[in-house]
C-alpha positions in Angstrom: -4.5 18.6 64.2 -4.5 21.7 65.8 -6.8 21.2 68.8 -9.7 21.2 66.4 -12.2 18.5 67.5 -15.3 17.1 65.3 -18.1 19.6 67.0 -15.8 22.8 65.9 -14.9 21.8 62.3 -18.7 20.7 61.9 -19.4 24.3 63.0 -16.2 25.7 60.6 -17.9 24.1 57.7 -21.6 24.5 58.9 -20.3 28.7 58.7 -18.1 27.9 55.4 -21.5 26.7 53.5 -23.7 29.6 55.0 -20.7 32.4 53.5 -20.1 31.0 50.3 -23.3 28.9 49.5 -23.4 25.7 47.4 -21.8 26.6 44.3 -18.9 28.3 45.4 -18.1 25.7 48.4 -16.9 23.3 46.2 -14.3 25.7 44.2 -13.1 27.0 47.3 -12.4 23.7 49.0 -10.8 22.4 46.0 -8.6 25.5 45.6 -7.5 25.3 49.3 -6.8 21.3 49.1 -4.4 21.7 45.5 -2.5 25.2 48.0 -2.0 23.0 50.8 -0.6 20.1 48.0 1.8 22.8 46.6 2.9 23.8 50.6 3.5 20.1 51.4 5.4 19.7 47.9 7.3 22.9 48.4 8.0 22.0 51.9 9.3 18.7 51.8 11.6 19.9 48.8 13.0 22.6 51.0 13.7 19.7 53.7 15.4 17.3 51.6 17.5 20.3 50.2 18.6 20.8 53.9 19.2 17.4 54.4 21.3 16.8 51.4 23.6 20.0 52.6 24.2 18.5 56.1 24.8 15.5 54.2 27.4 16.8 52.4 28.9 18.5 55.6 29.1 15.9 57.3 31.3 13.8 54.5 33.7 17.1 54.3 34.0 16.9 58.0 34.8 12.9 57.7 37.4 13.6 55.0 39.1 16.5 57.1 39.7 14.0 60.2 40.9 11.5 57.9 43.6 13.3 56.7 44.2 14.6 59.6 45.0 11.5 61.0 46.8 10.3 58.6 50.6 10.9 59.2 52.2 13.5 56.8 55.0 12.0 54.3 57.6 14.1 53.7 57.8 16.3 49.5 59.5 14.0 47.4 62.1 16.2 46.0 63.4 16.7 42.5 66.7 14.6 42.4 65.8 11.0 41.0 66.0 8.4 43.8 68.7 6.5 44.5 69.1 3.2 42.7 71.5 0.7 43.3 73.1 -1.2 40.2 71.9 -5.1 39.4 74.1 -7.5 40.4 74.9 -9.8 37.1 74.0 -13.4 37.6 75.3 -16.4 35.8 72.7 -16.5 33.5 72.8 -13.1 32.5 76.6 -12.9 31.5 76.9 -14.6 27.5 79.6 -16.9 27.6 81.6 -18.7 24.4 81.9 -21.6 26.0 78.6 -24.2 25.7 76.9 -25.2 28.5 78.2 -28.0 30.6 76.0 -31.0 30.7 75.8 -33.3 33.5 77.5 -36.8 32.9 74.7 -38.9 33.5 73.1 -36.8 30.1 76.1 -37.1 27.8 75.6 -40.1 25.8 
């Protein structure tokens, strides 16, 4: 803990009874434990609030060298692109004429 053995907190508490006597021991000790609760609480929050912002860094940082490396495509610009006109197919032209069957299916 902090280089406290058994023999000096025994003393610690031994001095801690004589100062505040029986009644008020108790309080005190109970008081001190819910303080050092609310520390740890506060504490730990404070640490995962620190965490959570290098967290976030770090994934800015990640997205900066991605896009970095990605290579840069030239502004599309306002003229419409260039399309070429369909080329008409056979089956896309009407025609008067009726379709030609084979010979082998006109009977």
């Amino acid at each position: 803990m902090f280089g406290i053995g058994m023999p000096e907190l025994i003393v610690i508490l031994v001095v801690a009874l004589i100062v505040l006597g029986p009644k008020r021991l108790p309080e005190v000790a109970r008081s001190l434990g819910k303080a050092m609760a609310e520390f740890r609480r506060q504490s730990s929050d404070i640490m995962e609030e620190f965490q959570a912002q290098a967290r976030l860094e770090e994934d800015l940082e990640r997205r900066r060298a991605v896009q970095a490396a990605q290579p840069r495509t030239a502004a599309p610009s306002d003229a419409p692109p260039a399309t070429q006109p369909a080329q008409a197919t056979a089956s896309d032209t009407p025609s008067s004429a009726p379709p030609v069957r084979p010979p082998s299916a006109q009977t």
